[in-house]
C-alpha positions as CSV (number, residue, x, y, z in Angstrom):
1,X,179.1,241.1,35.8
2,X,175.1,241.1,35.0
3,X,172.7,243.1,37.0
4,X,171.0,242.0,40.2
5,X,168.3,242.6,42.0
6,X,165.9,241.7,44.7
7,X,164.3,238.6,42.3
8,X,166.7,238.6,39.3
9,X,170.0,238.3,38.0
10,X,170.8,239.5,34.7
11,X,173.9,237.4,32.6
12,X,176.0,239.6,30.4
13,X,177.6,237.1,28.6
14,X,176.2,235.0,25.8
15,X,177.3,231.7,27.6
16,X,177.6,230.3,31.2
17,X,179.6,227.9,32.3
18,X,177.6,226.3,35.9
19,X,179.3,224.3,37.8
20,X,177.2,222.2,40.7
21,X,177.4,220.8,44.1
22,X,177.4,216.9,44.4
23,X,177.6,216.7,40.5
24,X,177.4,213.2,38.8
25,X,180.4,212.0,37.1
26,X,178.7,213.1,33.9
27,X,178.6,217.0,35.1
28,X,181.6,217.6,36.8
29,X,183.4,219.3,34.3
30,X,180.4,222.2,34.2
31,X,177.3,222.6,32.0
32,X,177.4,225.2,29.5
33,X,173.8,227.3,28.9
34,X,173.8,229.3,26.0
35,X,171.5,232.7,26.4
36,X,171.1,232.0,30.1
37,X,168.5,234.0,31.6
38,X,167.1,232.8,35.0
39,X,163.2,232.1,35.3
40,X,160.6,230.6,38.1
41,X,159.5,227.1,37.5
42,X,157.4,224.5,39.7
43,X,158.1,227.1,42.2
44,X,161.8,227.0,42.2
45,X,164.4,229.5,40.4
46,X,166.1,227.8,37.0
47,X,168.8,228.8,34.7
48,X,167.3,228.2,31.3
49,X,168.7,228.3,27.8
50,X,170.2,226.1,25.0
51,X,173.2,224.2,24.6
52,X,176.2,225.4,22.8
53,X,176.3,224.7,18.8
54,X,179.0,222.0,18.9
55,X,178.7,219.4,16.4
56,X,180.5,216.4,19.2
57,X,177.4,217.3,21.6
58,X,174.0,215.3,20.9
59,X,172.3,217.9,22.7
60,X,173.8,220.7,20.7
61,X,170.8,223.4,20.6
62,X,168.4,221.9,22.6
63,X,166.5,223.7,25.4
64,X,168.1,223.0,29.5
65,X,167.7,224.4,32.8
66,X,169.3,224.1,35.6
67,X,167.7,224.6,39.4
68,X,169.7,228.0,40.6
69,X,170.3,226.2,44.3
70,X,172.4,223.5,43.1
71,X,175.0,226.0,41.3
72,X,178.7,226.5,43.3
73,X,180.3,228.2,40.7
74,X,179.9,230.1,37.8
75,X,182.0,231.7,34.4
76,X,180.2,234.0,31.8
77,X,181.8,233.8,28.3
78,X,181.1,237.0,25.9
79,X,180.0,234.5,23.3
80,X,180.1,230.8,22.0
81,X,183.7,231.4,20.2
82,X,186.0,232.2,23.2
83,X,183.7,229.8,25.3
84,X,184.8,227.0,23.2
85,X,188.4,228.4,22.2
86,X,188.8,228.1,26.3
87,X,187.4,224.7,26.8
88,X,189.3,223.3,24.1
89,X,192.6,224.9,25.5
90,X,191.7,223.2,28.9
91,X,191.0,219.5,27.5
92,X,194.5,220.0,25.4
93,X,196.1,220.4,28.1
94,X,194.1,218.4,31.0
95,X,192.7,220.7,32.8
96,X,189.4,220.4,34.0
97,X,186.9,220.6,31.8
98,X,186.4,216.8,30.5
């Protein structure tokens, strides 16, 4: 687990995997944030990072946040590699990651 405090929460592992309340079709299977760190913007409290390197995701390295008060549910991964050895032993098998 990361390190919290009165204002912060530090991530341990190299990707997260949020999941979020009232998620669009689109997002119900999580959003992954790769070097998530959590920072203030417009006066609200974001998860910010990159996406994952995968080469089937158009978005693959781009900046993303996510606001901190619509996340349920949460996993931390060590690193990219068992992040996506995971997911891709869920959508093998239909689990719930789409």
């Amino acid at each position: 687990m990361g390190k919290a405090d009165n204002t912060t929460y530090h991530f341990e592992g190299e990707v997260l995997l949020v999941y979020l309340m009232n998620a669009s079709e689109g997002f119900t299977g999580g959003i992954a944030i790769k070097k998530p760190r959590i920072r203030e913007l417009f006066g609200r409290s974001f998860i910010v990072g990159e996406v994952p390197a995968d080469i089937n995701d158009w978005a693959s390295g781009l900046k993303t946040a996510v606001a901190v008060d619509q996340v349920v549910h949460f996993l931390e991964f060590p690193d990219e590699k068992e992040y996506f050895q995971r997911i891709s032993s869920i959508s093998c098998s239909g689990g719930l990651v789409s």
